[in-house]
FINU-647554 format. One record per residue (C-alpha): residue number from 1; x negated, z, y negated. Coordinates in steps of 0.2 Angstrom, whole numbers, plus 2048, in hexadecimal, padded with zeros to 3 digits. Layout:
BEGIN
(site NUM,(X,Z,Y))
...
***
This chain:
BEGIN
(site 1,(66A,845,83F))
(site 2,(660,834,83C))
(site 3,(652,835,832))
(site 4,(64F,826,821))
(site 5,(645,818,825))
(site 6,(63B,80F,819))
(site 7,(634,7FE,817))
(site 8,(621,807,80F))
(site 9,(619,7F8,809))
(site 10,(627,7F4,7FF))
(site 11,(62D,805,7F6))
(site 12,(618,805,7F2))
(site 13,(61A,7F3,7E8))
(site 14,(628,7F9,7E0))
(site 15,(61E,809,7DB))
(site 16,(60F,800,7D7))
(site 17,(61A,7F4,7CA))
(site 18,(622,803,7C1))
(site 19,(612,80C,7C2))
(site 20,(609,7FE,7B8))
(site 21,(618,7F8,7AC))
(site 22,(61F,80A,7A8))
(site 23,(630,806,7AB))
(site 24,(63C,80C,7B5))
(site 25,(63C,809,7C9))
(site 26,(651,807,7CA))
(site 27,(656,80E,7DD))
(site 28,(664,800,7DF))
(site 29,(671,80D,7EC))
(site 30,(67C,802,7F9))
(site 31,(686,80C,802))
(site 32,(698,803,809))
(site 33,(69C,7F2,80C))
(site 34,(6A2,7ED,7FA))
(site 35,(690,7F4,7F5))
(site 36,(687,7E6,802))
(site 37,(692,7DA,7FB))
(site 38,(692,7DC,7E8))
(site 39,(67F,7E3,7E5))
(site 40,(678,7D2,7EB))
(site 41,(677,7CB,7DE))
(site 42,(66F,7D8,7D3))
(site 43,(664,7DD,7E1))
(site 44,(65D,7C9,7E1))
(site 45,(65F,7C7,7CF))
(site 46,(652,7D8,7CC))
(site 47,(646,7D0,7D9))
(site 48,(645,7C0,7D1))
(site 49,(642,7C8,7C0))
(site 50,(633,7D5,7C5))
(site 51,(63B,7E5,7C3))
(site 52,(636,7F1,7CC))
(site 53,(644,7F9,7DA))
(site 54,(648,7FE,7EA))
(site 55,(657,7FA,7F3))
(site 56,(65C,808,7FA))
(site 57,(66A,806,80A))
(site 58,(672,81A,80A))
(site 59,(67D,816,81C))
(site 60,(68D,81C,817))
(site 61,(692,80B,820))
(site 62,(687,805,82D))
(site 63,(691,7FD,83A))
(site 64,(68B,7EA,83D))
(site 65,(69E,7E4,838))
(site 66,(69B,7ED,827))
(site 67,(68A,7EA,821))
(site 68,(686,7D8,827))
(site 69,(687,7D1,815))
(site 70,(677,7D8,811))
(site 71,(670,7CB,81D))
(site 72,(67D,7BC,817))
(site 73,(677,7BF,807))
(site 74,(666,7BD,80B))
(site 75,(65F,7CC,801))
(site 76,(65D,7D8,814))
(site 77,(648,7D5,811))
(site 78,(64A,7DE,800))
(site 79,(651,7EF,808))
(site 80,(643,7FC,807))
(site 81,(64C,80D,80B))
(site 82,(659,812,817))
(site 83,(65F,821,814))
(site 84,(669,823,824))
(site 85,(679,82F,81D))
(site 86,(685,832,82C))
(site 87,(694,83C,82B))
(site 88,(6A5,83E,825))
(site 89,(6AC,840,813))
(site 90,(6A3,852,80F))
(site 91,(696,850,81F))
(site 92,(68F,843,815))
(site 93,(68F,848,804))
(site 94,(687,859,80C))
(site 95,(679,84C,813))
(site 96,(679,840,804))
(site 97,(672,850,7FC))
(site 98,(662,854,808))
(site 99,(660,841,805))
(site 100,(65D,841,7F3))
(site 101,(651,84F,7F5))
(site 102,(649,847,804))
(site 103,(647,835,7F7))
(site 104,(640,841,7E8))
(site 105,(634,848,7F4))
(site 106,(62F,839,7FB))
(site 107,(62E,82D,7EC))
(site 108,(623,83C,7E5))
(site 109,(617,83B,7F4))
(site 110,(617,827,7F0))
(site 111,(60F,82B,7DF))
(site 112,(61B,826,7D5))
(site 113,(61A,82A,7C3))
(site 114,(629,825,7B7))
(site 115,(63B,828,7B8))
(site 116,(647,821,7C8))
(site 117,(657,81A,7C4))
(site 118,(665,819,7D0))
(site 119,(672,809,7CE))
(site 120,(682,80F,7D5))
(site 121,(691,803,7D8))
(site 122,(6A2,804,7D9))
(site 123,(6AC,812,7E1))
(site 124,(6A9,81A,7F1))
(site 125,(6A1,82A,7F2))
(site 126,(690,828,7F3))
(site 127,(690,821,7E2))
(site 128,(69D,82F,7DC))
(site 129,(68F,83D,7E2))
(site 130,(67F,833,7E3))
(site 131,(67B,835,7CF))
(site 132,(681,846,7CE))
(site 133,(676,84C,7DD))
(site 134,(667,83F,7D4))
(site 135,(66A,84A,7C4))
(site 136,(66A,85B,7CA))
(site 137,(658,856,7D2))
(site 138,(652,84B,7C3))
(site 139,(65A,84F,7B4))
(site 140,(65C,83B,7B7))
(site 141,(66C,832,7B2))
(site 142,(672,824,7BB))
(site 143,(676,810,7B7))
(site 144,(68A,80E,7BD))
(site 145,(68F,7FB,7C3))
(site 146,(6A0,7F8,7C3))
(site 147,(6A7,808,7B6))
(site 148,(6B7,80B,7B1))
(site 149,(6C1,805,7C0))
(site 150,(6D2,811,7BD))
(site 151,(6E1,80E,7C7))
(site 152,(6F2,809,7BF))
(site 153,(702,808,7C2))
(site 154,(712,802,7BB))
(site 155,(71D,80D,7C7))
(site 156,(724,81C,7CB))
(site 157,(720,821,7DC))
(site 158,(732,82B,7DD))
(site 159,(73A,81D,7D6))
(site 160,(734,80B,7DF))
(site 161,(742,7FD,7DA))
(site 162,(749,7F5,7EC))
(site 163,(748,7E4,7E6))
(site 164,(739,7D9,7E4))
(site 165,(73F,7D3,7D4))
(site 166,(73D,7E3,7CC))
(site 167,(72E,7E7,7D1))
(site 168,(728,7D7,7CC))
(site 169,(731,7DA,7BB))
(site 170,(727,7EB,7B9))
(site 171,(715,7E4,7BC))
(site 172,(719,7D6,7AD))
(site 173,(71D,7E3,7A3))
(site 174,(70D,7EA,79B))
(site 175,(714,7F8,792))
(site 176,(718,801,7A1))
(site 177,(708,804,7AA))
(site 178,(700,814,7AB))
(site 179,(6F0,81B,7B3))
(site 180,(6F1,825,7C3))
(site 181,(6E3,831,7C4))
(site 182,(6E2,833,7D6))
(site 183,(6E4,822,7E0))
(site 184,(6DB,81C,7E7))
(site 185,(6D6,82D,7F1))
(site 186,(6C8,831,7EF))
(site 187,(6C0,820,7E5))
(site 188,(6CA,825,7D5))
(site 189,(6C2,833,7D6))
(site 190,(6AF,82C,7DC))
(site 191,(6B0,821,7CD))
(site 192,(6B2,82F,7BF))
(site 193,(6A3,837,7C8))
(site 194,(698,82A,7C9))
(site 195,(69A,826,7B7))
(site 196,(698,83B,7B3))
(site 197,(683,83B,7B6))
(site 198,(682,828,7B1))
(site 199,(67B,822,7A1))
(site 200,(67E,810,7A0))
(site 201,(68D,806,7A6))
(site 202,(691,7F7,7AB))
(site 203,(6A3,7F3,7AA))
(site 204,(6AD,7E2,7B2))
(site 205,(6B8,7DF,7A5))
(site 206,(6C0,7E6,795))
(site 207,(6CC,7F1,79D))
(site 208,(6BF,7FA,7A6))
(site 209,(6B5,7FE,794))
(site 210,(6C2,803,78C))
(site 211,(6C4,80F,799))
(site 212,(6B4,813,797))
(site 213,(6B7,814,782))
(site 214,(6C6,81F,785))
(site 215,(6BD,82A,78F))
(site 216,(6AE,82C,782))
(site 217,(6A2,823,78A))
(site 218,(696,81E,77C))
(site 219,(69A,809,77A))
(site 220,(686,805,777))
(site 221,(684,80D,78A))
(site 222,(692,801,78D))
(site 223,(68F,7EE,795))
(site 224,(69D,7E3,798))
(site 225,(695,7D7,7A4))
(site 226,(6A5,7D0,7B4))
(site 227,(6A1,7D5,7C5))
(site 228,(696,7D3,7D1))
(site 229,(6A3,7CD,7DA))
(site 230,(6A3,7BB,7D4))
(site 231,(692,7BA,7D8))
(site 232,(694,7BF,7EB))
(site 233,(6A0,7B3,7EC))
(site 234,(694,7A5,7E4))
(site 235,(686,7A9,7EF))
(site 236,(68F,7AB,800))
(site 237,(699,79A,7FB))
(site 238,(687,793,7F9))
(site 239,(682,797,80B))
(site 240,(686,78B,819))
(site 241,(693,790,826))
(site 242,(68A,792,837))
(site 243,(699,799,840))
(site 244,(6AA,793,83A))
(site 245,(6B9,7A1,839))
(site 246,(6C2,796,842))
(site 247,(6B6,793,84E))
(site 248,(6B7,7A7,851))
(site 249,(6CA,7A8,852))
(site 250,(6D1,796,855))
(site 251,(6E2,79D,852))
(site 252,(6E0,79B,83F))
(site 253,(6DF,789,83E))
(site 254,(6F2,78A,844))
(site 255,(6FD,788,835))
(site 256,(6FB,796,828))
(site 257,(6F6,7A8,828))
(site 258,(6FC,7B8,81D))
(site 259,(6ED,7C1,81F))
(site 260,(6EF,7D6,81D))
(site 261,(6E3,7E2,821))
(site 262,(6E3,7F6,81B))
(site 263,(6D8,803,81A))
(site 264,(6DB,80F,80A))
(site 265,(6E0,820,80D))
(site 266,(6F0,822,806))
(site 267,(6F6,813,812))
(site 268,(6EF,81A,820))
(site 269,(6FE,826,823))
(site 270,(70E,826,830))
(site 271,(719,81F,821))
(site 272,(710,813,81B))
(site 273,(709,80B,82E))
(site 274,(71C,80C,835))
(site 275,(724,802,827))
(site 276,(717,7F8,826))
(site 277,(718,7F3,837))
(site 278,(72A,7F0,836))
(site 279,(727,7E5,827))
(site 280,(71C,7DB,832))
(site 281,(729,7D9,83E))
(site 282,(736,7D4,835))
(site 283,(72B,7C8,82C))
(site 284,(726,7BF,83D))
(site 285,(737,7BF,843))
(site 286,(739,7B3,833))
(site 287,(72A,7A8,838))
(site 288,(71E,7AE,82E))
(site 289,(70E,7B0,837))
(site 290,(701,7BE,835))
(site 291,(6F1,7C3,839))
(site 292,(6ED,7D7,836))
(site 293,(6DA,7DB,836))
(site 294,(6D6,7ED,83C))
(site 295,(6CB,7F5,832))
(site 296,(6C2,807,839))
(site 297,(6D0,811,82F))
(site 298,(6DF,807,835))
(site 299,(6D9,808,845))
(site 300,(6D6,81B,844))
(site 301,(6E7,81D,83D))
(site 302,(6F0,815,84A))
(site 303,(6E9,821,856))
(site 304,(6EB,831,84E))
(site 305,(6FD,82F,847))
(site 306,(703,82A,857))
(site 307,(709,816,855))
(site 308,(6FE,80F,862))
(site 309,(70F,80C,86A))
(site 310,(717,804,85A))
(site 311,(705,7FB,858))
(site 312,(705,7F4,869))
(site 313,(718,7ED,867))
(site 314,(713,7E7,857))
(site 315,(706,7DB,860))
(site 316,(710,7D4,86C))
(site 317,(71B,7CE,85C))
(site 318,(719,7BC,85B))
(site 319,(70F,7B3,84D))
(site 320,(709,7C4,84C))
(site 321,(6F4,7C4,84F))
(site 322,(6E7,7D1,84E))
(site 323,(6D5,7D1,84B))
(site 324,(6C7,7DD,849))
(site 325,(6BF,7DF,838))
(site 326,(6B6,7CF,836))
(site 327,(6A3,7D0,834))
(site 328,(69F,7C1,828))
(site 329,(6A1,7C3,817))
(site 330,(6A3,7B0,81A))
(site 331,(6B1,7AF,825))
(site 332,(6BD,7B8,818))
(site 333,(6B8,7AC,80B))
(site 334,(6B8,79E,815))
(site 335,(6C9,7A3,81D))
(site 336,(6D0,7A7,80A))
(site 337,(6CB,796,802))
(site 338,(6D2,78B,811))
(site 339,(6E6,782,813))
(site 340,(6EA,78F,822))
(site 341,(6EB,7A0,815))
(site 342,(6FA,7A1,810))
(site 343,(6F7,7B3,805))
(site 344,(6EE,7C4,806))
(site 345,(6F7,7D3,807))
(site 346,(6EA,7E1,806))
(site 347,(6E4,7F1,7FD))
(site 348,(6D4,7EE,7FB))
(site 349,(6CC,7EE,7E9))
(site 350,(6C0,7E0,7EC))
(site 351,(6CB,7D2,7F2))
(site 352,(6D5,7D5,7E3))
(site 353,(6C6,7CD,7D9))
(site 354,(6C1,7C3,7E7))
(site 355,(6D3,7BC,7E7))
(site 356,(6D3,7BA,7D4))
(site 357,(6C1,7AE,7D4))
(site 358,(6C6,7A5,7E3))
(site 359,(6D8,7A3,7D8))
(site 360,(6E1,7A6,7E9))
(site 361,(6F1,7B2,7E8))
(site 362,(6F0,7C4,7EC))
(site 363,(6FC,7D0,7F1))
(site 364,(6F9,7E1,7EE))
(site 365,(6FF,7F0,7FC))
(site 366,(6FD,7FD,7F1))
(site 367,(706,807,7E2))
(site 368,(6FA,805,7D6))
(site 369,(6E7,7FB,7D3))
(site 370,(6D8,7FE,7CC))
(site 371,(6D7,7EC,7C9))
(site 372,(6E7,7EA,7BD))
(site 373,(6DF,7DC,7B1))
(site 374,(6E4,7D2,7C3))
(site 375,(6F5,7D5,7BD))
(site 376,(6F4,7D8,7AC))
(site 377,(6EA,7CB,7A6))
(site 378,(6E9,7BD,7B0))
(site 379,(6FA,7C0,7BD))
(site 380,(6EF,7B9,7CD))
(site 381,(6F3,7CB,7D6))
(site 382,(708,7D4,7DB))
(site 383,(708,7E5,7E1))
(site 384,(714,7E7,7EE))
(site 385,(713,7F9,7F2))
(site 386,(717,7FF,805))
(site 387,(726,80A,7FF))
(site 388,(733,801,80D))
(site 389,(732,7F3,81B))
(site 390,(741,7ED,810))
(site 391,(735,7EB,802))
(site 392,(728,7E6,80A))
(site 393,(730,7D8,813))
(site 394,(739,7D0,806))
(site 395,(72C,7D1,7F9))
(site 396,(71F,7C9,805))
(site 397,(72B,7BD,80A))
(site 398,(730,7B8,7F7))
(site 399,(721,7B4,7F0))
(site 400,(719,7AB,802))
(site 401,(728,7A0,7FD))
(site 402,(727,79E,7E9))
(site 403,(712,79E,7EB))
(site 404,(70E,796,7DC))
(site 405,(719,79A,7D0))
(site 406,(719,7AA,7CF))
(site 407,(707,7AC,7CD))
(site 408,(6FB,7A5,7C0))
(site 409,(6E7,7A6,7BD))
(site 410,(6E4,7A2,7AB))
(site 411,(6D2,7A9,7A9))
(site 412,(6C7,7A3,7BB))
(site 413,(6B8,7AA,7B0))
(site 414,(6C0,7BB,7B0))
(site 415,(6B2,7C4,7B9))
(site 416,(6A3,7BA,7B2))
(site 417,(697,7AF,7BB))
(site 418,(684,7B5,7BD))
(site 419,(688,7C7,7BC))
(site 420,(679,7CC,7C7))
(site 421,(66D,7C4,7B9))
(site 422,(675,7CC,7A9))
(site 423,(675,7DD,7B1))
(site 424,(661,7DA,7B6))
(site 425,(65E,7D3,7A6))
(site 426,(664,7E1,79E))
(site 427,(65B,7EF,7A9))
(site 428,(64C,7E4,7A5))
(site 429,(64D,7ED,792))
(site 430,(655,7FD,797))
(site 431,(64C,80D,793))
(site 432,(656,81C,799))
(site 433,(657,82B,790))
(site 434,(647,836,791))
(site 435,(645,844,79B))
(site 436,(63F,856,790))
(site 437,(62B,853,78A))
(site 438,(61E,854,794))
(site 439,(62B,858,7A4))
(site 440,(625,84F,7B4))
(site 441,(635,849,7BD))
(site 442,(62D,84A,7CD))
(site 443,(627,85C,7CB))
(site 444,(634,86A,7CF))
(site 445,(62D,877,7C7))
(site 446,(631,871,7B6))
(site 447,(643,86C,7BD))
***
């Protein structure tokens, strides 16, 4: 087991400040690579306004290719804890836990005096269980970034048209959507936990707080503010390119790229991988080129559901390329906004809104999407679940053929701009709720 490592000098100017102003030291909690990217932002925003924080890097990914936009994004310098949380799903909730006890302990010892806040974002399940675990020790409630992301869906799973057409059909419809509880597995349900032990939300956009009304959230806890998204992708577009993507893999500037990479949970299964794989090979065979980016859970599920065979034949396809997952935050931006991407076909939450500020198509691999204000609101996004190679291939060939018109972007301000300063501004005056009298948060045996 490794042990935390902390950054001293800065956890004790950080105390020192909420010591002196009385208000509260916020533990900003980056735990996956979504975290590292969106929290920038906020994290530079709360450091240029003087509140007090610490940003805290829990591990639940660690690997260089996962984490490197904490150092793109120029806010490394400000992590102060690292919290070191190894494990799989349950090993490292079961960890997170001896964690949050080991950071009372520790920020007890370092005198501080008023109430810690965690900032959660997103998700994944270290925000699903970090409040909870904060509460039980605290009595403390958490701040939630980016609440009320529910998944939606205008199919039925049983009942998936075979023609593009009508799947396209369904998705115009907005009468026919309806939220699915438990897709993602397990984000959908990380999110509702997350929000559970949290006190004040920061929602995207209106159909996340109306999610949040619906569920009873109070709406003075609730702030409508975009995401963090738009920022990262304002700050990492303001950052000079050292290393071209097309310097790393010179392939790319040769013609044009459908990009696909996977990595959710209910895509990595035999179905799912085999008639993927077909559709990729039917797609090539039509001169469409393809370059597949393996992320750890692609990779893993090759293995242990025994395609390496189909996977090997698959890369001896031509115009068919694979990468590993790319480490710059950069590169995938850089690659996204040049003439040789042709389209995205991905599952991934984030580049649905990246996709949407950058205004480039997206294609969706999945049934339903927490993002469906992509679809329902400004149409820059098409599901195209993985139901059939049939499906698959056609769809993706029809609208890498049509581009344009099918898609349309009417709101590019959809997620906000400065979202990292409204958020800080708004901690800035936030006074959470007060603990019972005369209780010292720190001291357990009034807990």
């Amino acid at each position: 087991m490794l042990m935390p490592i902390t950054i001293d000098h800065l956890v004790d100017e950080q105390i020192q400040l909420a010591n002196a102003t009385s208000r509260p030291l916020y533990l900003i909690i980056v735990a996956t690579k979504p975290c590292y990217i969106k929290l920038a932002s906020l994290i530079l925003a709360l450091s240029r306004n003087g509140s007090a924080f610490l940003a805290i890097d829990v591990g639940q990914h660690y690997e260089k290719k996962l984490v490197h936009a904490r150092h793109e994004l120029q806010y490394e310098h400000l992590i102060s804890v690292y919290l070191n949380v190894r494990g799989d799903l349950l090993g490292r909730t079961a960890e997170l836990a001896e964690r949050v006890n080991w950071l009372y302990l520790y920020l007890k010892n370092r005198q501080f005096k008023g109430q810690a806040i965690p900032v959660i974002s997103g998700d994944t399940s270290t925000a699903g269980m970090f409040p909870i675990l904060w509460y039980f020790k605290t009595r403390l409630r958490s701040i939630h970034v980016e609440a009320g992301l529910r998944s939606f869906s205008p199919f039925i799973r049983q009942q998936i048209p075979d023609s593009f057409s009508e799947i396209l059909d369904m998705q115009r419809e907005r009468q026919g959507w309806n939220m699915i509880q438990d897709e993602p597995f397990p984000e959908a349900a990380d999110t509702r936990l997350a929000s559970v032990c949290s006190q004040l939300f920061f929602t995207p956009v209106s159909l996340n707080t109306q999610n949040m009304l619906r569920e009873g959230t109070d709406s003075k806890d609730i702030h409508q503010v975009g995401s963090l998204s738009a920022d990262a992708l304002s700050l990492i577009m303001k950052e000079p390119v050292e290393t071209s993507v097309f310097d790393v893999y010179p392939f790319l500037s040769e013609g044009r790229w459908l990009r696909i990479d996977i990595h959710r949970r209910e895509n990595i299964s035999y179905q799912v991988l085999s008639e993927l794989f077909k559709a990729i090979q039917e797609l090539c065979g039509k001169g469409v080129r393809i370059v597949i980016v393996v992320s750890n859970a692609l990779n893993k599920g090759i293995r242990t559901l025994g395609l390496e065979n189909v996977w090997a034949a698959l890369q001896q396809q031509e115009g068919v390329r694979v990468t590993p997952l790319w480490t710059h935050y950069q590169h995938v931006i850089e690659f996204m906004r040049s003439p040789h991407c042709q389209g995205i076909y991905t599952d991934s939450g984030g580049l649905q809104e990246e996709t949407q500020v950058l205004d480039i198509p997206c294609i969706t691999c999945r049934y339903s999407t927490d993002r469906p204000e992509t679809i329902l609101h400004v149409q820059n996004n098409i599901l195209v679940p993985p139901s059939s190679a049939s499906l698959i291939s056609s769809s993706l060939e029809f609208i890498l053929e049509n581009g344009r018109s099918i898609f349309t972007n009417s709101d590019k301000l959809l997620y906000g701009k400065d979202v990292g300063d409204r958020i800080a501004g708004i901690l800035g005056e936030y006074n959470p709720l007060p603990v019972p009298a005369m209780q010292d948060i720190f001291d357990d045996s009034v807990l």
